[in-house]
N, C-alpha and C positions, 0 to 999 in steps of 0.2 A: 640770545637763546638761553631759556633757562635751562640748566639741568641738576639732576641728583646724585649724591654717591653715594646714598644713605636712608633705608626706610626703616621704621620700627611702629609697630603694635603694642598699643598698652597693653595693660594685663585683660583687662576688662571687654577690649576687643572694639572698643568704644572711640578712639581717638588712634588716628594716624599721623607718624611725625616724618617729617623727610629732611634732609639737608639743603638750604639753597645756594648753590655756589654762586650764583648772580650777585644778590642783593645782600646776603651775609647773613642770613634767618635762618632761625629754627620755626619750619611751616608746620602750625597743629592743625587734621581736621578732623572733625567729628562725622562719623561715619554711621546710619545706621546699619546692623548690622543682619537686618532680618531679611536684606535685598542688600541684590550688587549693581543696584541700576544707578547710573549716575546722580538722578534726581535726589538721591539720598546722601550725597556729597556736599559739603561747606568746608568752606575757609572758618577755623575757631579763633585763633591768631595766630600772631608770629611774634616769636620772643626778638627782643633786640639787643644787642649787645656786643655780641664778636665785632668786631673792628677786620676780617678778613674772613673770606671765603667757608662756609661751615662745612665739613666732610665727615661728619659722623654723628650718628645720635643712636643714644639706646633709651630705654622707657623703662622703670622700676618693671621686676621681672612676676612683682606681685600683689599684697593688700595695699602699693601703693602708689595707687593707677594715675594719679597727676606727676609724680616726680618724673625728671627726662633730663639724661646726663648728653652733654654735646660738648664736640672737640671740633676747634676751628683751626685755619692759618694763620692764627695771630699767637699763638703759642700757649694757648689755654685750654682748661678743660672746664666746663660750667654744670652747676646742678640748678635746676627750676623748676619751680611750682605753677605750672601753666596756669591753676585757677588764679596766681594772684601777679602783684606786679610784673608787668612782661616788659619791659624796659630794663631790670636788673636781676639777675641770675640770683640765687641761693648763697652759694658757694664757688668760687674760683682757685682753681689749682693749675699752678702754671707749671709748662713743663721744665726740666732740671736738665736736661739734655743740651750739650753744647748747640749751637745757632748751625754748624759744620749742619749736624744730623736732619736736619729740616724742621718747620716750622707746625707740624699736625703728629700728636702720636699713631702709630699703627694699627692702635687698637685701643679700645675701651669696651668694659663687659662690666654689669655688675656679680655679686652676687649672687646663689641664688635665694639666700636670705633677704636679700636688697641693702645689707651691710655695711658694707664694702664693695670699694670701685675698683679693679684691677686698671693699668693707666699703662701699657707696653709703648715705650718709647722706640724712636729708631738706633736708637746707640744701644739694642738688645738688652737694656735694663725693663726689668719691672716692678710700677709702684704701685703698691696696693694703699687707700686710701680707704679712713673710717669716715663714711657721711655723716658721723656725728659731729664730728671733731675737723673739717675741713677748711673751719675759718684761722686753724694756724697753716695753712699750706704743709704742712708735713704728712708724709705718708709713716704708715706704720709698720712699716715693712718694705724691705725691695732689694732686687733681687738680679743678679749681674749674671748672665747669658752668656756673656762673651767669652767669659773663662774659659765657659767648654767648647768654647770653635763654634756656638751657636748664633745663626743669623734669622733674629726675632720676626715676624708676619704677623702672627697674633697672639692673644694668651686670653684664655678663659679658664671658671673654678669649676671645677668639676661640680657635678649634681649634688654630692654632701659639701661642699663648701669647703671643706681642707686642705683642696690641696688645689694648686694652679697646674693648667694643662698651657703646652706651647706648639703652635705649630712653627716648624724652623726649618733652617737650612744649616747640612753643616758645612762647615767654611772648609773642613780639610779634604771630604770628596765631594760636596756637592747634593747629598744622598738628602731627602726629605725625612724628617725628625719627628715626630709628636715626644714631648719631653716632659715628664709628668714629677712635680716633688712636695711637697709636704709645707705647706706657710704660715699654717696657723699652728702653731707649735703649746701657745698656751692656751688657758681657758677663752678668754674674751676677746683677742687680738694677735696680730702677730708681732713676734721681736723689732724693735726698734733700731736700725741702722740698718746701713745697708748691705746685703750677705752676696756670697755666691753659691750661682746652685752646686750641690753637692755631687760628687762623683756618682754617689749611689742614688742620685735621682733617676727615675725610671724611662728608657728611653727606647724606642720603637721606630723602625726603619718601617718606610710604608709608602715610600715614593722614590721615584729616580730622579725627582727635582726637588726643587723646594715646595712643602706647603703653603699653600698661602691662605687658607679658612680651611675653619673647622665647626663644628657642632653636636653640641650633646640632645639628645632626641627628650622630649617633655619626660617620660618615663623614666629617663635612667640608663637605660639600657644599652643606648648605642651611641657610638660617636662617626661621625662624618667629617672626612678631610679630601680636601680638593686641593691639584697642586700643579705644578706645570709640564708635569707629565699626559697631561687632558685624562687623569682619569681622577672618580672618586671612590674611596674605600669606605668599606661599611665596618665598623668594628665593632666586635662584643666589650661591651665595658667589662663586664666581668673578670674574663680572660684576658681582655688585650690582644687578641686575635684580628686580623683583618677575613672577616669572613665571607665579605661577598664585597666583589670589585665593579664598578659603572664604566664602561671604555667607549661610551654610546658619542663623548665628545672628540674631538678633537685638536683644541687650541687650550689653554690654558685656562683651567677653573678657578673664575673667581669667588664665589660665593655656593654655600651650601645650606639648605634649609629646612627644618623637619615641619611637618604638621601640628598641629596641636594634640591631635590623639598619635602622634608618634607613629603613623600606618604608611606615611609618604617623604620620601626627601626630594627637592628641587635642588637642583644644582645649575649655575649658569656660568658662561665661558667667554672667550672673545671670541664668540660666533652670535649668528641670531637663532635666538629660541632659549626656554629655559626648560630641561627635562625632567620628568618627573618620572618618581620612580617608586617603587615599593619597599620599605624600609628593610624587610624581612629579607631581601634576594636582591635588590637595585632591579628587578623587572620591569620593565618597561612598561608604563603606564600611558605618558600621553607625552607632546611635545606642545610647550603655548608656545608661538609665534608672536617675536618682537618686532616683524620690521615695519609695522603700520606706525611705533612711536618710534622704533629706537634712533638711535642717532648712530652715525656710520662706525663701523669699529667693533659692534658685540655685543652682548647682553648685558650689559651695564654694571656698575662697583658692588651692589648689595640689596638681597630681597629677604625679607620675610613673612614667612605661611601666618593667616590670621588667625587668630585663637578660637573662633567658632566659627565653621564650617569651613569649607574648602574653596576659600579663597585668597590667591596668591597676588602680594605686589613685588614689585621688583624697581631699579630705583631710577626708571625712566617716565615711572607712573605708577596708576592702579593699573590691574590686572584683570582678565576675567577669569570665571569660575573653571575651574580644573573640572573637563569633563571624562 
């Protein structure tokens, strides 16, 4: 049985990628976008290469709609150019983390420049890597979590790009984290070696578990964390406020996800259904039902809203139209 832990949307809205935990592929399809009817579905290819299981993929988050960064169980992280050789990756960065911490990092997000790679490993380091410069395996920057009692789930850059945000856990009560601190310190990149984050890095209580996903909304404006408390917070970036709380699940939130006009967030859990909500209040909008695909257990590892119009996938499959 095949299945996914992992979907992403080009910029363009144009091509769909998923993870194959079966066969070891990064599966592209080309999607038209003007219907959601299946007939407008293809196989484009399947890059090859990972040597183990793939569990993550992200798609350039802009003007550069082929590139697609993927993280497998063979202890890599790859960058590709779907139009061209799909047999060999771009770029390989392997991870730095002892073999103890596992074999897939926990996260991978670019930029939102498309830059740089942020690379969160399980031993709560993170490496930020410049896609320019990835054929020396060296990251340009990274950044040790553990210092402060923090236990790494993910890390994304915030909407201006300077700074890395982490959803955590802290190891001395337990309390969920968003940890927010400053990486790019000079003009073009960030310092070379590797740092810990600082005391005065900014740090926000916002769960009674661990987070485990988060998300900043296309705009700017808001961030989205889901955690194992079954609830998701809505937060004003501005402020740093948690302003409007989702309590509609209740198993554990794994994935959270804005629309493309930033009016809607999905969130899904280990239950079936994925809820959709109103970004401004988390009001209740609709619930899709997963049990026609999903597989026993929950709403699956990871979805995201497509960039033109209001169509959700999630990572058991395609989706249908949010009504």
């Amino acid at each position: 049985r095949q299945t996914s832990r992992s979907v992403s949307w080009n910029s363009t809205g144009t091509f769909l990628s998923f993870a194959s935990s079966f066969d070891r592929l990064a599966k592209i399809w080309t999607i038209d976008s003007s219907s959601a009817t299946n007939n407008n579905t293809r196989e484009y290819t399947a890059l090859m290469g990972h040597t183990a299981p793939v569990e993550r993929v992200r798609f350039h988050p802009n003007n550069e709609p082929s590139l697609l960064c993927t993280a497998a169980e063979d202890r890599s992280v790859r960058i590709w150019d779907i139009r061209h050789n799909h047999n060999r990756s771009n770029h390989k960065m392997e991870l730095k983390s002892p073999e103890k911490y596992g074999n897939c990092p926990a996260s991978i997000e670019w930029s939102t420049q498309g830059m740089y790679v942020a690379v969160g490993e399980k031993n709560d380091v993170v490496h930020v890597y410049d896609v320019r410069k990835c054929d020396t395996n060296q990251p340009c920057a990274s950044f040790d979590l553990s210092v402060q009692h923090s236990v790494l789930h993910e890390c994304h850059f915030s909407p201006c790009g300077q700074h890395l945000v982490a959803a955590t856990k802290s190891s001395v009560d337990g309390m969920g984290q968003v940890r927010i601190w400053r990486w790019n310190t000079g003009g073009g990149g960030g310092d070379c070696g590797e740092e810990e984050v600082k005391d005065d890095a900014s740090v926000f209580v916002g769960h009674t578990g661990p987070i485990y996903t988060l998300a900043f909304s296309p705009d700017g404006t808001r961030l989205a964390t889901g955690g194992s408390d079954a609830l998701v917070g809505l937060w004003d970036v501005s402020t740093m406020v948690c302003a409007s709380t989702i309590t509609r699940r209740t198993k554990f939130v794994r994935s959270v996800a804005f629309s493309y006009d930033s009016k809607f967030v999905a969130s899904c859990s280990e239950e079936d259904g994925v809820d959709i909500s109103l970004a401004c209040d988390g009001s209740k909008v609709g619930l899709v039902s997963l049990s026609s695909t999903a597989t026993e257990g929950g709403g699956g590892g990871g979805q995201q809203q497509q960039q033109r119009g209001y169509q959700m996938n999630y990572g058991n499959g395609i989706g249908g139209d949010i009504k």
